[in-house]
C-alpha positions as CSV (number, residue, x, y, z in Angstrom):
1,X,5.8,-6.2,145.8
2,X,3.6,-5.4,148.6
3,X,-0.1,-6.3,147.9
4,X,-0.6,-5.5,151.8
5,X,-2.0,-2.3,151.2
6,X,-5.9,-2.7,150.8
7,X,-7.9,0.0,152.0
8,X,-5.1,2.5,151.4
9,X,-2.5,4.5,149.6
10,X,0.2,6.7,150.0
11,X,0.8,10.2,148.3
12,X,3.9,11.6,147.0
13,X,5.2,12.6,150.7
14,X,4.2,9.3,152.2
15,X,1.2,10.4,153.5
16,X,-1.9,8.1,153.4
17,X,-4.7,8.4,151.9
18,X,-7.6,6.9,152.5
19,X,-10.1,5.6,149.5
20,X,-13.5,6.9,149.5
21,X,-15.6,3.9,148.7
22,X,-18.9,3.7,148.7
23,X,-20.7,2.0,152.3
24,X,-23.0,-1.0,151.5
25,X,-26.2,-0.5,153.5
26,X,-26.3,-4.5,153.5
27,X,-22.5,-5.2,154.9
28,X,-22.8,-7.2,158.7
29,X,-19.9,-6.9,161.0
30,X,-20.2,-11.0,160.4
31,X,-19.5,-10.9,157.2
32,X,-16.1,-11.6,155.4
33,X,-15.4,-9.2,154.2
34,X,-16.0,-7.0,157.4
35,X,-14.1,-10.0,159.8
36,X,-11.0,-9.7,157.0
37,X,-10.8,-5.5,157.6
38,X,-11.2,-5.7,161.1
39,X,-9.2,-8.8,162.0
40,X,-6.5,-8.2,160.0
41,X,-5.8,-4.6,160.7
42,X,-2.4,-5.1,162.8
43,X,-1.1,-7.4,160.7
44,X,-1.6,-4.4,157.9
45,X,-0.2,-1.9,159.8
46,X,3.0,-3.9,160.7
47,X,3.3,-5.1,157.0
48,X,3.5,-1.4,155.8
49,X,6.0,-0.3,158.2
50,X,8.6,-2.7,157.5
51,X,11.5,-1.6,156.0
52,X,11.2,-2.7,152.8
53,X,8.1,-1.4,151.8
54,X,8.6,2.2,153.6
55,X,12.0,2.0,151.4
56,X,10.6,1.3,148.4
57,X,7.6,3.9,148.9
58,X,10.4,6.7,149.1
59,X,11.7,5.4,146.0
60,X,14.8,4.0,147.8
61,X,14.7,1.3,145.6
62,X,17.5,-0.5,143.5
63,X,16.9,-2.3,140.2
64,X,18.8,-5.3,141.3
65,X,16.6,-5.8,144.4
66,X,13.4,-4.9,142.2
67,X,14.1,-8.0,139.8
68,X,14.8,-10.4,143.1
69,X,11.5,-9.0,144.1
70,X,9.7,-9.5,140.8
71,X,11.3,-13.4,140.5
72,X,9.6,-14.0,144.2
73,X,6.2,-12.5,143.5
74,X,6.4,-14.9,140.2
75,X,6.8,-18.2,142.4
76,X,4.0,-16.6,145.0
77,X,1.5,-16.2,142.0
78,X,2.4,-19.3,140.2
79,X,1.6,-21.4,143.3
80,X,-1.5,-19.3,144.1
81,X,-2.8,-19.4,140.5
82,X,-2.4,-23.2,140.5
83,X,-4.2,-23.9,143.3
84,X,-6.8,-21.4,142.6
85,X,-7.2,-23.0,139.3
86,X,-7.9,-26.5,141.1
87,X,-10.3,-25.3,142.6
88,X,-12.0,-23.0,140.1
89,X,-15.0,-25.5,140.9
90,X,-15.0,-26.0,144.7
91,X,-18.0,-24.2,146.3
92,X,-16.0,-22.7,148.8
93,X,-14.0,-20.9,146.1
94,X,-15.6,-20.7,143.0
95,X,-17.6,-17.5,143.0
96,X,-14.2,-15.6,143.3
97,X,-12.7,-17.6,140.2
98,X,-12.3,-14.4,138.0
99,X,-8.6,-15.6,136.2
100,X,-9.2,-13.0,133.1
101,X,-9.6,-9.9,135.8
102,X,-6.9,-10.7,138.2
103,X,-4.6,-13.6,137.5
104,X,-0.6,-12.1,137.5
105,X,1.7,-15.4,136.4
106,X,1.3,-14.4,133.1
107,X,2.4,-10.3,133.5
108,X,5.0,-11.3,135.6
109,X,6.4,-13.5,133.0
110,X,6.7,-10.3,130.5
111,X,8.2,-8.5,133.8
112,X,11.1,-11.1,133.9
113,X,12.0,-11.3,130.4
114,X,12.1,-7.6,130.2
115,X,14.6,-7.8,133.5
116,X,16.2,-10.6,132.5
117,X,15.9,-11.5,128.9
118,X,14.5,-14.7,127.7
119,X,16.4,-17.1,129.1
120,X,14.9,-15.6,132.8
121,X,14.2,-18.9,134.0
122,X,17.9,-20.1,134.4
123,X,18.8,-16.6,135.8
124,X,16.1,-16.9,139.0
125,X,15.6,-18.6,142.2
126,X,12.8,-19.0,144.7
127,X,14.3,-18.0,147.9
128,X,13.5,-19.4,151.3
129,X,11.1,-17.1,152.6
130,X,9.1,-16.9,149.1
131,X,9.6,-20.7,149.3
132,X,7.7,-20.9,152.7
133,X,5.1,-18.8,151.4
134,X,4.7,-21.2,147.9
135,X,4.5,-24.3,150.5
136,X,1.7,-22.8,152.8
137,X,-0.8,-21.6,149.8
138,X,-0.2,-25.3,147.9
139,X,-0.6,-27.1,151.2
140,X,-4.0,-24.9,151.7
141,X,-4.9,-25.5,148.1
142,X,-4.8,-29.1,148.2
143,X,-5.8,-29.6,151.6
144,X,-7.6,-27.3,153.6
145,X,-9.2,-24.8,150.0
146,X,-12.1,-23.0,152.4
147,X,-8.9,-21.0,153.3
148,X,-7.7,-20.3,149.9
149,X,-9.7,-17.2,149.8
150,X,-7.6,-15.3,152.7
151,X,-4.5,-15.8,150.7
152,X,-6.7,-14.6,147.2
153,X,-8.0,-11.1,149.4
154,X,-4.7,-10.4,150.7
155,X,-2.6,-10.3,147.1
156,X,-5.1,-9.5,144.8
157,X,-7.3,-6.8,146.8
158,X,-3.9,-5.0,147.8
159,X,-2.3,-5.4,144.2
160,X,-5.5,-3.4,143.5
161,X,-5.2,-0.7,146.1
162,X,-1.6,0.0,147.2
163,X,0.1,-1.9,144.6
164,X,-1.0,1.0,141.8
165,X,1.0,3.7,144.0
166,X,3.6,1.2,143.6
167,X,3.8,0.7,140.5
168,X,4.1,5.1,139.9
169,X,6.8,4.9,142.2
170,X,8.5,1.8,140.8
171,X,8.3,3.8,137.3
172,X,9.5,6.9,138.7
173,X,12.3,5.8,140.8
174,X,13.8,2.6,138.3
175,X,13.3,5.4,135.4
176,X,11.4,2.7,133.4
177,X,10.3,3.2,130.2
178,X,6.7,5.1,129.8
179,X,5.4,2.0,127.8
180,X,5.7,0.5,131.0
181,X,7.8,-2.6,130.7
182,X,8.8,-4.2,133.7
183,X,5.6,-2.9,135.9
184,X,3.2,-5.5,134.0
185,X,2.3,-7.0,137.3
186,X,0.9,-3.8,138.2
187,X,-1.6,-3.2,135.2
188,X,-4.6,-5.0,135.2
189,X,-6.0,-4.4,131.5
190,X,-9.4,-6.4,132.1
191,X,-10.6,-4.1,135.5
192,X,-11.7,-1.5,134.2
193,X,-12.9,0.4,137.8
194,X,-11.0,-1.3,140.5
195,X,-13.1,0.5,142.9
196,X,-16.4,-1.0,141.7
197,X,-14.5,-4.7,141.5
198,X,-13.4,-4.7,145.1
199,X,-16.6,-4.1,145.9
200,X,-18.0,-7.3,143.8
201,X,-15.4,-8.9,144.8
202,X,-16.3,-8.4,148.5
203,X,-19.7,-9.4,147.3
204,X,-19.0,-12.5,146.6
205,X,-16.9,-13.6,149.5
206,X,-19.7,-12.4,151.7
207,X,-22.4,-14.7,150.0
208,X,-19.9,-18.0,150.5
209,X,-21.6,-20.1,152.8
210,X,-19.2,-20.9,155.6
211,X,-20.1,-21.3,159.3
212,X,-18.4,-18.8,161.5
213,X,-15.6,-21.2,162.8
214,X,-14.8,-21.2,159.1
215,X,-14.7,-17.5,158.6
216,X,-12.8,-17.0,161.4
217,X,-10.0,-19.8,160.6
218,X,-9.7,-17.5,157.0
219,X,-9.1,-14.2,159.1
220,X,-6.2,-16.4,160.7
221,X,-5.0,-17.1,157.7
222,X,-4.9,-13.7,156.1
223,X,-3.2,-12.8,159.2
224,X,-0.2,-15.8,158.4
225,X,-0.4,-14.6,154.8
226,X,0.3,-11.4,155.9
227,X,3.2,-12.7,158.3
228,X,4.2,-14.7,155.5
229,X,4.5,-11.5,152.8
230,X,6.6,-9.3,155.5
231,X,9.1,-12.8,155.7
232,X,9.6,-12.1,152.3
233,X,10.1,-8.3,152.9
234,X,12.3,-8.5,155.4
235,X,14.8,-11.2,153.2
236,X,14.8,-8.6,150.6
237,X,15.3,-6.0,153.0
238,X,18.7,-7.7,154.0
239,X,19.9,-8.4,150.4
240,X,19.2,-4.8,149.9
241,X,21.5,-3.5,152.5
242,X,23.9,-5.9,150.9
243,X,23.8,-4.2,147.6
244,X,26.8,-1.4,147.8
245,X,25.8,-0.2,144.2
246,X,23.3,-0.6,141.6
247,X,24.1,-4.0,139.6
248,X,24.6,-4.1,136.1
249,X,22.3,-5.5,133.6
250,X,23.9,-9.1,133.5
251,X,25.9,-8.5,137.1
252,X,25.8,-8.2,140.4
253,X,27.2,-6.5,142.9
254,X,30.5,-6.4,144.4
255,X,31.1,-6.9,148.3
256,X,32.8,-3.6,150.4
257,X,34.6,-5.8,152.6
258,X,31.8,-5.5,155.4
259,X,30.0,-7.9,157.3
260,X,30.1,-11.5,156.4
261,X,31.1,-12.7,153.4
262,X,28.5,-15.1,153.0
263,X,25.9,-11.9,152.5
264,X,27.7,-11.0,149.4
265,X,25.6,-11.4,146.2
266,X,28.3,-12.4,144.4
267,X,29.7,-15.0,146.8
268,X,26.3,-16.1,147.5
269,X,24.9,-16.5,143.6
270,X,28.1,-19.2,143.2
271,X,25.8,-21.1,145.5
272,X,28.4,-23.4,146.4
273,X,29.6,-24.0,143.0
274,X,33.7,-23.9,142.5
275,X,34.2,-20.3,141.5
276,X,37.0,-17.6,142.1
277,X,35.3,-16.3,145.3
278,X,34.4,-12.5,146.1
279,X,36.5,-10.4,144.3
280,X,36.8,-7.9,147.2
281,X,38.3,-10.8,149.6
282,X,40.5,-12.5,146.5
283,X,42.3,-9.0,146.1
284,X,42.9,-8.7,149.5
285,X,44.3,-11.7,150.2
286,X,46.4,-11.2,147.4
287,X,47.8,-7.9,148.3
288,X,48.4,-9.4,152.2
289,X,51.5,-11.4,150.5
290,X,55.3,-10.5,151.3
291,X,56.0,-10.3,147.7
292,X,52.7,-8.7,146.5
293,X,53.4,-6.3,149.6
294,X,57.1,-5.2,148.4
295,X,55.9,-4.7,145.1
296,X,53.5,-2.4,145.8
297,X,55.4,-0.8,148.6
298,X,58.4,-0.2,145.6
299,X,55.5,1.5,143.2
300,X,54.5,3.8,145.4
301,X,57.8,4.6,146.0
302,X,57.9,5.3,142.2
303,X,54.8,7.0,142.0
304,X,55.7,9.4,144.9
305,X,59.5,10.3,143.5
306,X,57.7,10.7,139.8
307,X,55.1,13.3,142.1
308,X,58.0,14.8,143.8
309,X,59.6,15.4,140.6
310,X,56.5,17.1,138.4
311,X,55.9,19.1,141.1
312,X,59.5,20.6,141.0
C-alpha cells in the first residue's frame, strides 16, 4: 500500500501528525537526503490525497481490493529487491544494501498465502499500472543503478513512516487476526527503532559520492516513482468502485448492471477465456425473452392471487 508517506502520519481522525525527529547539525540543503524532502514534496502531497489512499486511511477499505493491492506491491518489491540485489556491490548503491532490515518479497509472500492459500501464484496477476512500475525500476536497475536509490527512499522510508498507520488501520478495518496475518509487509522484525534507522539510512545516502547533476536526476526520479505509485492507486481506486460487495474468500464480485460491463471483476477475471459471462447480464438477457417473459408474467399472476387470497 502507500509507502508515500515519509515524514508523516495520520491519527485516528485523519489528522496528520508530524514526526519529531531529531535535526542533524551536519545535514546541507545539498545533500540527498535534504534535495529528496524538498524536491519531492508535491509529488507527496498529491500521492496522499488520491483517492485511494484517503479511502483506505478512513478504513473504507474492502478485503477484495486489499489482496489486489497486496499481489501488486509483491511484483513492485520483487522487481525492486532484484535489482537491488544486483547491485548489492555497485558503489553507487551499496552502502544502503541492508536486505535483513528492509527487504519485503519475502513478508509479502506469507501476506498472499494467508489471502489466497498456497496455490496464490495461480490466483494473481500483475496489472498494467504495477507492470509499468516493475518495467521502470528493472530498466533503472540494469541500466541507469545511480537512480536505484530514489526508488529504494520512496518505498522503504514511507513503508517505515506512514505505512505503520496503515497497517493499524488495515487490522482494524479488514478485522484481521491480532497475530497479525495478512499485514506481514507491514512488520519489520529486524528495525528495532525506525526512527533512529531513517536517520542512518539518510546517512548513508548523503555520504554517496555523486555529482549534483546526479543527485538531481534521483529527485526526478523519486518524483516518477512517486507518479508511478499514485498509477497504481488510481487503478485500484477504479476496481474498487467496481466492487458492489465484499467478495468471498474464493470469489469475486458480481456486477449491478452499471457502467460497462468490461469493468466487472467477474467478466474481467475470464480474461478472455470462454466462460458463461457476467451473471448479472446472462440473467437479463434471459428474462428479456417472449417465453421467459410470459412465464414470469403468469407467476406473478399466481403469486399475487395466492396474496390476494391469504390476506382474505
Amino acid at each position: 500500500m502507500p509507502s508515500a508517506m515519509e515524514g508523516s502520519e495520520r491519527g485516528e481522525e485523519g489528522e496528520i501528525l508530524q514526526y519529531e525527529e531529531t535535526e542533524d547539525d551536519n545535514v546541507s540543503p545539498t545533500d540527498l537526503s535534504e534535495l529528496l524532502k524538498e524536491g519531492t514534496k508535491e509529488s507527496h502531497d498529491r500521492a496522499e490525497n488520491t483517492q485511494f489512499v484517503k479511502d483506505f486511511l478512513k478504513g473504507r477499505i474492502k478485503k477484495e481490493l486489499f489482496k489486489l493491492a497486496t499481489a501488486a506491491l509483491y511484483f513492485t518489491y520483487s522487481a525492486l529487491e532484484e535489482e537491488i540485489d544486483r547491485n548489492k556491490d555497485n558503489p553507487v548503491f551499496a552502502p544502503l544494501y541492508f536486505p535483513l532490515e528492509l527487504h519485503r518479497r519475502e513478508a509479502l509472500v506469507k501476506d498472499l498465502k494467508y489471502f489466497y492459500g498456497e496455490d496464490w501464484k495461480e490466483k494473481i496477476q500483475c496489472s498494467e499500472a504495477t507492470q509499468h512500475y516493475v518495467d521502470r525500476i528493472h530498466h533503472v536497475g540494469q541500466h541507469e543503478p545511480e537512480l536505484l536509490v530514489a526508488h529504494a527512499y520512496t518505498r522503504y522510508m514511507g513503508d517505515l513512516s506512514g505505512g505503520q498507520v496503515l497497517k493499524k488501520v488495515a487490522q482494524r478495518a479488514l478485522k484481521l487476526p491480532s497475530t497479525e496475518e495478512g499485514i506481514q509487509f507491514y512488520m519489520f522484525d529486524n528495525v528495532s527503532n525506525a526512527q533512529q534507522f531513517k536517520q542512518l539510512y539518510r546517512a548513508r545516502m548523503n555520504a554517496l559520492d555523486l555529482d549534483r547533476n546526479t543527485r538531481e536526476r534521483i529527485v526526478e526520479e523519486a518524483n516518477l516513482a512517486f507518479r508511478l505509485n499514485m498509477q497504481v492507486f488510481d487503478e485500484l481506486d477504479k476496481i474498487g468502485r467496481s466492487l458492489t460487495e465484499e467478495a468471498q474468500d474464493g470469489g469475486l464480485p458480481i456486477h449491478d448492471g452499471k457502467g460497462d460491463v468490461r469493468k466487472c471483476p467477474y467478466y474481467t477475471d475470464k480474461l478472455g477465456k470462454a466462460g458463461p459471462g457476467c451473471p448479472y447480464h446472462a440473467a437479463m438477457a434471459l428474462a428479456k425473452q417472449p417465453l421467459v417473459q410470459l412465464i414470469l408474467a403468469a407467476c406473478v399472476a399466481v403469486a399475487a392471487g395466492a396474496a390476494a387470497w391469504y390476506i382474505m
